[in-house]
N, C-alpha and C positions, 0 to 999 in steps of 0.2 A: 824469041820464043813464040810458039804456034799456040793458037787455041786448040789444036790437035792432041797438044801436050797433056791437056788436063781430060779427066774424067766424070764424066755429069754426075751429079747426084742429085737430081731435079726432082726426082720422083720419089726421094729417100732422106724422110724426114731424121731427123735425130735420134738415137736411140732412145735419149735423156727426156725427149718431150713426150715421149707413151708414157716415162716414172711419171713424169711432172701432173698428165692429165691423172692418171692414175692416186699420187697422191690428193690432188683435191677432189678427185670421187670418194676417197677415204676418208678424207677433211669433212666430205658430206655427209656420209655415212656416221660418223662421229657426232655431230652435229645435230643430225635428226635422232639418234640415238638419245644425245643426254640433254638434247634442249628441247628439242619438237615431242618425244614420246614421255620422257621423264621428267621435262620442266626444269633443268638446270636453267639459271640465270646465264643470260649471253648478253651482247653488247653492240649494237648498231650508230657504225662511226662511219665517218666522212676518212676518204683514203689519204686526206694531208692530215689528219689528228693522230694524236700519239698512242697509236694500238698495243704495244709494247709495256704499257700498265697495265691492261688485259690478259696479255700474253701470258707476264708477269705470275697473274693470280690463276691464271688456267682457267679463264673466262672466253666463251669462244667471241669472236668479232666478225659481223656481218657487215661486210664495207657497203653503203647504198648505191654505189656507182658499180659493183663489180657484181651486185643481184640486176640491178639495170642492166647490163651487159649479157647476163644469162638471159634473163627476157628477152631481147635484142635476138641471142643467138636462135633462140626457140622459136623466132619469129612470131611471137604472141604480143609486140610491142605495140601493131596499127589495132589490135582490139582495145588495149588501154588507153592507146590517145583518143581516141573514138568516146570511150568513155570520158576522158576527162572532159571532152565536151561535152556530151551529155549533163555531167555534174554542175558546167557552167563557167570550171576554170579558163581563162582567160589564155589567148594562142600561144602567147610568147612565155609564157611559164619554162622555165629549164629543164628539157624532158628530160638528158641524161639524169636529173635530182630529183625528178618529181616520179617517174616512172615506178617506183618503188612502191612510192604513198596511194598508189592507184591501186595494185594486188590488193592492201592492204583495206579501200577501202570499199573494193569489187567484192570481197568476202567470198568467193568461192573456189574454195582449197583442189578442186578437181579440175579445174582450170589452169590458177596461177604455178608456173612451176615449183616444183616440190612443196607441192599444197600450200605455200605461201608461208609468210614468215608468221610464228609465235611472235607473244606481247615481247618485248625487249627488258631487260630490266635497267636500260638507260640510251636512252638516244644521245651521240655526240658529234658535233659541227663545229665546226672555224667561220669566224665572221668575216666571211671575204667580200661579203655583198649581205644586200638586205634578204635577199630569196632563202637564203640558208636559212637565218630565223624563223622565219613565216612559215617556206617548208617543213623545218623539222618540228615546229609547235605541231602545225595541225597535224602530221603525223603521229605527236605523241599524242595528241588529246585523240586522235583514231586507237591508238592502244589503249590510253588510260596509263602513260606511263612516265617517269620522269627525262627532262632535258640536260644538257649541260653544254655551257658555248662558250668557245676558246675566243680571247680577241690575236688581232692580229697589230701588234702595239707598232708603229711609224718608225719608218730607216730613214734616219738622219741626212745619211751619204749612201750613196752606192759605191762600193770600189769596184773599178773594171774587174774583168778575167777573175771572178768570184768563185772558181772552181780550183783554182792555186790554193785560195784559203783555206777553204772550205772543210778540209779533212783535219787541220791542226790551227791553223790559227783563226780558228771561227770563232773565238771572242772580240778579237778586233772587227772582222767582219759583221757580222750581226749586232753589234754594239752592247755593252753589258749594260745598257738603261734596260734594253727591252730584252736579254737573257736575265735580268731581275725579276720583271715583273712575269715573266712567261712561267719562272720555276716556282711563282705564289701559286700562279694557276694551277699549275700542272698536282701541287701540293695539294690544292681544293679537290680536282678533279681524283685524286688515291681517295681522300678523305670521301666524296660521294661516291667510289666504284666501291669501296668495302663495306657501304653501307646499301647500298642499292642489290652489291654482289652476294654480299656476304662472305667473303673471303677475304683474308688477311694480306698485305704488299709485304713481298721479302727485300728489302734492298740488297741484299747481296744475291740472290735469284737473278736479282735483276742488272746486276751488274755485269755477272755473264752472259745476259743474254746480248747487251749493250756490242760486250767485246765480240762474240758472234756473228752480229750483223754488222761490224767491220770487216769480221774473216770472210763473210760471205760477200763482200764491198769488193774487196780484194780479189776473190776469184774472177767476179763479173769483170771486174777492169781487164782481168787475164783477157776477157772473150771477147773484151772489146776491140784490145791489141792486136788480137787474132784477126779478126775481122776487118778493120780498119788496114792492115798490112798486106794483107792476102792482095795479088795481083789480081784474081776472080773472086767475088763473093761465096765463100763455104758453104752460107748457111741463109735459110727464107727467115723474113722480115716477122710471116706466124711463128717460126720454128722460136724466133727469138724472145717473140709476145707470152709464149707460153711458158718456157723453163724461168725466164727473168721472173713475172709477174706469180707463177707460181713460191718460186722464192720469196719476194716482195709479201705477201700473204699470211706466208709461214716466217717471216723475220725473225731472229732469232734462236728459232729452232737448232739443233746438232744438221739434224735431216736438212735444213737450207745452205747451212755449211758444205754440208759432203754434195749434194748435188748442185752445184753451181761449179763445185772443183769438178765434176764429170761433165759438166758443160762444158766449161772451159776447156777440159782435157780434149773432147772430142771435136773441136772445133778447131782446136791447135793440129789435133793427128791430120784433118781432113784436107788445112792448109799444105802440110809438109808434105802431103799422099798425091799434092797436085788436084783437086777435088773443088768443085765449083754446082754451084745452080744452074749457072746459065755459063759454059764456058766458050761462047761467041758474048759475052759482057764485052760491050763497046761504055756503057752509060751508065751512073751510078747516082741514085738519088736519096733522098731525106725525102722523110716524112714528119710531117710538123704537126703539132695538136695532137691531140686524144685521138685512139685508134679506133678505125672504119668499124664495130664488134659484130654486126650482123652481117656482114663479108669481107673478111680477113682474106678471102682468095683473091680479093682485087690487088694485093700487092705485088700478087703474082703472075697480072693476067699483060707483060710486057714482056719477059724474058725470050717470048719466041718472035712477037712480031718486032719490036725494037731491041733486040738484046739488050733491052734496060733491066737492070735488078734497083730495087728498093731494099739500104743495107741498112738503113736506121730510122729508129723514131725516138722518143724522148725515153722511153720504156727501156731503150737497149742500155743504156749507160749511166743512168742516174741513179739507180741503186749503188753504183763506186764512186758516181761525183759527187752528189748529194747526200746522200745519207751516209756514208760513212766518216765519223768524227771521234776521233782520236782523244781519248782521255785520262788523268791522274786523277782520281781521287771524288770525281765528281759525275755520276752518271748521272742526276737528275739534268744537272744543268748540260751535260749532251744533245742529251735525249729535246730538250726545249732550242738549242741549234738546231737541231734535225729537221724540226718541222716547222721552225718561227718563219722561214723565208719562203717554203719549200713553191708556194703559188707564186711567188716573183720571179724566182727563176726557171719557171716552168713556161708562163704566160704573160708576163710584164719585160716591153723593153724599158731598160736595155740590157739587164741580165738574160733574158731570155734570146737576144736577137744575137750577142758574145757568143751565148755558148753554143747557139747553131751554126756560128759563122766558123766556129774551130771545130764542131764534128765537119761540117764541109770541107776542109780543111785538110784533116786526117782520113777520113774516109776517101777521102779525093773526088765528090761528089758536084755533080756538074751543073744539079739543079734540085728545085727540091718542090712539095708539093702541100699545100698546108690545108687542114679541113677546118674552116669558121661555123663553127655551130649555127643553126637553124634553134629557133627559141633558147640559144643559151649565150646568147653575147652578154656575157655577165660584167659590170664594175672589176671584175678579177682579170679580163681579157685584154690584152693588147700588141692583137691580131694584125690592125692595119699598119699601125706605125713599127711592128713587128716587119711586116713583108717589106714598107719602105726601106726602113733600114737593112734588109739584107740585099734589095736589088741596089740601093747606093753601093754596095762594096761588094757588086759585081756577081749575088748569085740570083738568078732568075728564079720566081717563084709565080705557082701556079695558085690559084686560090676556087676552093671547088667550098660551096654554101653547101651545105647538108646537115644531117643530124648525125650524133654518132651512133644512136640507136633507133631511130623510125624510122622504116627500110620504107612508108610511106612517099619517102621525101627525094629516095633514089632511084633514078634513074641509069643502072647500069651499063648501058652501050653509052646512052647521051654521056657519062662519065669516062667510057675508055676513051672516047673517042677524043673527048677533051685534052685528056691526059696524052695519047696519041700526038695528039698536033702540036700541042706545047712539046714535048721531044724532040720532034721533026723540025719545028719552026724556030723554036727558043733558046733547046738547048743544045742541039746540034750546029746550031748555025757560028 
């Protein structure tokens, strides 16, 4: 077979990602409607805590890391850091977590995007490190508002290939000492969102939504399949960041159900149509870490000079490995699998290094290219013994220091070029 065969679609994003940006313009719209104009109670959580209580009561949830990212994309991020010195905070502060708290206490709504956030009527964190605490207090004493902080209770044992489990037998996996004490929590945490929110927790509401964000688990796996089998990559590494992450968002929803199945669908046509980004793909790689958010184009800036595409990041698949878990009779205690581990196997070898080493694997990826935070090498990360372990078992990994939102810290040619050489020299050879 010719790369003749195939027909580009380089220049032709997904249909599915204009709904995607389009519903969270409407997300936004909503949002400043009954939170920003009218003062509905809303909820600002960390993107590993359990939003799905919220969702639950029809409380909206501001994730702190995905308003950091809008700043990022606004490129308004080097005015905040700038500030946060000024203020006196200290360099290595974790911009992706701190960036937030800066809008907030920059106070000028003409500025910050969408005039910046309203008081919260609860700030929520996971104790993955001490900086979560700290952050999120003086954030809420900047509102004047209350806190709540998830711990993150100690795994025993690690079993390998933790994504075998993962969907059905995650009580063995996660261990039920610490699925006990995680469902207290979680129990606390309804008991302060009804009182903070003012709204009542349906258990059975919430039970559908649980089976939901399995349907929706189940479509993503579709487009992983798709993707991972396709001889040329269908579809861009943004196309993927957007419809996934939109979904991820909206969990639960009908609307994350049916569009994830139109993802899927159109990713599947575009394979069987013969249809590719780059159809001279000689090279195919992984993306490790938290995504580039103030230039998401750099995914795609190899397709012409190395016919490399970039076909995954952690973003693409983990909504069907990770979150979706299978249950009889007990959504609370799911819902506490879902997220008890969700930072180990995201950033902790050697669950994290497993299940790069099997997207490598399936994707048929020849090398891969991971971003170490600039001021967020957190207690949570474990980046270096991450890359060793993946070049002991033969995949070459590039390691590029940056931030993933202070475009201050980027240097874009010095980046391609980088990226450039390790193809030529590492992964090709």
């Amino acid at each position: 077979m010719t790369d003749m065969v195939f027909q580009s679609v380089a220049d032709e994003p997904l249909a599915t990602t204009a709904l995607a940006k389009e519903k969270q313009k409407n997300w936004f719209k909503d949002f400043r409607t009954r939170s920003m104009e009218q003062g509905e109670p809303y909820v600002i959580a960390a993107a590993v805590s359990p939003h799905e209580i919220f969702h639950t009561m029809d409380v909206p949830v501001v994730t702190n890391t995905w308003y950091s990212s809008i700043i990022s994309a606004k490129r308004q991020s080097p005015y905040y850091f700038d500030l946060m010195e000024k203020l006196g905070f200290h360099g290595d502060l974790p911009r992706y977590l701190s960036l937030p708290m800066m809008t907030t206490l920059d106070n000028d709504p003409e500025r910050a995007p969408y005039g910046g956030l309203p008081k919260p009527a609860l700030i929520l964190d996971r104790l993955r490190g001490d900086y979560a605490q700290r952050i999120s207090t003086k954030w809420a004493a900047a509102f004047d508002t209350e806190t709540f902080f998830l711990d993150v209770p100690a795994q025993k044992k690690l079993i390998p290939n933790w994504w075998e489990l993962a969907q059905c037998d995650w009580e063995t996996l996660y261990e039920s000492h610490r699925l006990d004490y995680q469902v207290e929590q979680i129990k606390a945490l309804i008991e302060v969102a009804e009182r903070t929110c003012g709204r009542r927790f349906d258990m059975d509401h919430f039970e559908g939504e649980m089976h939901r964000i399995n349907q929706a688990g189940e479509n993503v796996a579709r487009a992983r399949d798709a993707i991972a089998s396709a001889e040329k990559c269908p579809v861009s590494l943004p196309d993927q960041l957007t419809n996934v992450m939109a979904a991820t968002w909206n969990r639960g929803s009908q609307w994350s159900v049916d569009h994830t199945a139109a993802y899927a669908g159109e990713i599947e046509a575009r394979v069987a149509n013969k249809q590719a980004i780059c159809p001279g793909e000689k090279t195919r790689l992984l993306w490790l870490n938290t995504g580039l958010w103030f230039n998401t184009g750099f995914y795609r800036a190899f397709e012409e000079s190395h016919n490399a595409t970039f076909v995954w990041s952690m973003y693409s698949n983990y909504f069907s490995d990770g979150y979706r878990k299978y249950f009889d009779g007990d959504p609370l205690r799911a819902l506490a699998a879902r997220s008890i581990s969700m930072n180990e196997q995201l950033h902790l070898p050697p669950w994290m290094a497993g299940w790069i080493l099997k997207q490598a694997e399936e994707f048929r990826a020849s090398g891969a290219v991971m971003l170490t935070p600039i001021g967020d090498r957190l207690s949570s990360y474990g980046t270096r013994a991450c890359i060793d372990m993946l070049e002991r078992a033969g995949l070459p990994v590039l390691e590029l220091s940056a931030s993933m939102v202070d475009a201050r810290l980027w240097d874009n040619d010095a980046m391609i070029a980088r990226v450039g050489d390790f193809i030529d020299q590492r992964v090709k050879a």
